[in-house]
C-alpha positions, 0 to 999 in steps of 0.5 A: 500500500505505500507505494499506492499512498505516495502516488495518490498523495503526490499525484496533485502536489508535484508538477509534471515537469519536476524531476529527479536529477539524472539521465531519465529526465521526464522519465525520472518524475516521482509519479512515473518511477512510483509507477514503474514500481508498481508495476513490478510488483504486480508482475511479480505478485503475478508470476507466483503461481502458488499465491496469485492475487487476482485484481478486480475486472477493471485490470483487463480494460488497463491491461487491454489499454497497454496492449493498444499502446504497444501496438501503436508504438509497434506501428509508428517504428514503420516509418522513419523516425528522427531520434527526439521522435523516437524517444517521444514515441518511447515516453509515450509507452512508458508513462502508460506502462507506469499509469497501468502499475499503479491501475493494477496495484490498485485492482489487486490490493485495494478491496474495501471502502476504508482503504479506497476512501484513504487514497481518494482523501489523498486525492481530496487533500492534494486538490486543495493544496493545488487550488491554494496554490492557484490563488497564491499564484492568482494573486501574484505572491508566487509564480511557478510552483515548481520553482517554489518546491525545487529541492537540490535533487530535483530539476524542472525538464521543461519549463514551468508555465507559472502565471499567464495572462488572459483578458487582463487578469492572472491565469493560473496552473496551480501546482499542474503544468498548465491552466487547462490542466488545473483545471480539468483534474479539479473537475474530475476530482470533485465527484469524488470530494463530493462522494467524501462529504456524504459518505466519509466514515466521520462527521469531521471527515464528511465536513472536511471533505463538503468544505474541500469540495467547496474550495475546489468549485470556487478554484476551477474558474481560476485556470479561466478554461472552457475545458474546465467549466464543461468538464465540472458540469459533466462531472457534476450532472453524473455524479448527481445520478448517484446521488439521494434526493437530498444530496442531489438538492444539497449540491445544487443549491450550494452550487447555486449559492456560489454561483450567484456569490461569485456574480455579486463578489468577482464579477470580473471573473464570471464577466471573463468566464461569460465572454469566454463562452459566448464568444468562444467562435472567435476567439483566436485561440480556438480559430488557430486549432480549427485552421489545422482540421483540413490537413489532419483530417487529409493525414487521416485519411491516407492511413485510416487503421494504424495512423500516422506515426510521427508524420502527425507532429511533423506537419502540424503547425498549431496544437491541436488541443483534442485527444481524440482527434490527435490519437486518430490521426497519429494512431489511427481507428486502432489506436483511438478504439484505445481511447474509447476502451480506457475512458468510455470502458472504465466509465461503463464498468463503473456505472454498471458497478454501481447498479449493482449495489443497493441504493445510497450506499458508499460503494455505490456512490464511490463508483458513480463518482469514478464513472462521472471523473473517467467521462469527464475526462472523456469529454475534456479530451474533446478540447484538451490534448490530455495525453501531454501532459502528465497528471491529467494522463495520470487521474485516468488510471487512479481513478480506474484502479478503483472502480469496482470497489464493493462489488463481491467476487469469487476467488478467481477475480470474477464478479459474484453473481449472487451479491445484487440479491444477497445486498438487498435483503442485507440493505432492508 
């Protein structure tokens, strides 16, 4: 389990760019390395034969993902490749083989509620420490913070964005790697901080967790991101489903309350936010990803299955900020059909984990959290090019290391198909 807490612990209070001092570089990040580890350990734990752990079933969809990866790293090595593209190619393999140990350890160990709740308040506290240091960095006492956190034995391999401007006013990152980024992982953590605040075992916990989760909601228009603000609604609106009656009212009527205090208090802010929204079709920034789709989709359609490779990067001049649209033409229908089984197949086992516990239960709350973070983040990788960036790759396999969390299974791993029944007359 340390291996596990520290990741989850550190997921949110490290940047992606700060790493250990040595040749790994972007590879030697504590996150990646914590990764790497867990991923032995499950191999080894695995190639025991006489005291095999099976995971939950969530292992095959992270499991399936690995495959599809390697696979396009295979195809992408059909074409010529210059040695900075061959390392990004090899990046791109490793941080999902990490993300995966961490997925699977997760699956094997984690198979109560108590221990899933400590990793998801680790989750919850680093939320918080990052909104702080967004309104620190909103406020012009710090800038970046990696700078601020660097040790003698830590090094940034990129550099930090810090504080940009957008209309006039401080856009910031937090302790993430970018404004957009700070944003759609606080959305994606909320259901969960939600889930926190009517099912934590302690009263102190639960309004710790309500007051975390109303700190995150007051941070996320912060990063001043479309993404962000569509991200908080999907999250929200789903976890919702999961929810009582009466939490659900709880929710929007704070929701609402600070909504309407943010218009009397920061009308700046939500002025800014509004201009964002209603006038997204011409702002520049969207104009110059949209002048791009006519030679992506050309590069599309000259290798449909297996994808470009590294011609995609090569001969597009804007980013794209769209994941899906991205790994489609770098990787292909294979390779997007990846996409899809990761996000798309973790939120459908987590909603349909859910439907499988009684009504208002923890467990049950705890898998229509993690079914709303995984189509957050689903829905974000329509406007966000999730994969480049480091925790906003990383909340996709924390999350999935939990779904399923509850539901009974037999010895082999598989789901008990008798506990939707023997639930029930435990619940009434």
């Amino acid at each position: 389990m340390a291996v596990l807490w520290c990741a989850y612990a550190l997921f949110l209070i490290l940047p992606g760019e700060l790493a250990l001092v040595g040749p790994l570089r972007s590879n030697g990040t504590p996150l990646r390395l914590l990764g790497l580890l867990a991923f032995f350990l499950v191999l080894a734990a695995f190639l025991r034969v006489d005291e095999r752990r099976w995971p939950r079933p969530v292992a095959a969809i992270a499991v399936a993902y690995l495959a599809f990866i390697v696979f396009a790293w295979a195809t992408a090595h059909l074409h010529t490749m210059t040695g900075p593209e061959s390392a990004e190619i090899n990046r791109s393999v490793l941080i999902v083989v990490s993300g995966t140990g961490l997925a699977l350890l997760a699956a094997s160990i984690v198979d109560d509620l108590r221990l899933a709740h400590v990793l998801v308040g680790l989750l919850a506290v680093g939320a918080v420490v990052c909104v702080s240091v967004g309104a620190l960095q909103y406020f012009g006492v710090i800038n970046a913070w990696s700078e601020v956190i660097r040790l003698p034995f830590t090094t940034t391999v990129v550099p930090p964005m810090g504080v940009v401007d957008r209309l006039g006013m401080n856009r910031v990152s937090g302790s993430t790697s970018s404004p957009l980024e700070y944003s759609v992982v606080l959305a994606i953590v909320l259901p969960l901080m939600i889930h926190l605040a009517v099912h934590a075992r302690s009263k102190a916990a639960r309004l710790g967790a309500a007051a975390g989760a109303v700190v995150v909601l007051l941070g996320i228009p912060l990063g001043f991101s479309r993404s962000g603000l569509l991200t908080v609604v999907v999250t929200t609106c789903v976890m919702l489903v999961f929810l009582r009656p009466a939490h659900r009212w709880t929710v929007l009527v704070i929701g609402a309350a600070i909504a309407v205090g943010g218009v009397v208090l920061a009308p700046e802010i939500v002025g800014i936010l509004s201009d964002l929204v209603l006038n997204s079709s011409s702002d520049n920034s969207i104009q110059g990803r949209l002048n791009d789709y006519s030679s992506v989709i050309a590069q599309f359609e000259e290798s449909p299955w297996l994808g470009n490779g590294p011609l995609f990067e090569r001969t597009t001049v804007s980013v794209l900020d769209n994941q899906w649209l991205g790994t489609l033409v770098r990787d292909g229908l294979v390779g997007m059909l990846g996409m899809v089984v990761l996000l798309g197949g973790g939120a459908a086992l987590a909603a349909h984990s859910a439907s499988r516990l009684p009504r208002g239960s923890a467990e049950r709350s705890l898998n229509g959290a993690l079914c709303a973070g995984l189509l957050g983040l689903g829905v974000a990788a329509g406007t966000f090019d999730i994969f480049s960036f480091q925790q906003a790759t990383f909340i996709a396999f924390l999350l999935l290391g939990l779904v399923g969390i509850g539901v009974p299974r037999r010895r082999d791993g598989a789901p008990d198909a008798a506990a939707p029944a023997e639930q029930a007359s435990r619940a009434a």
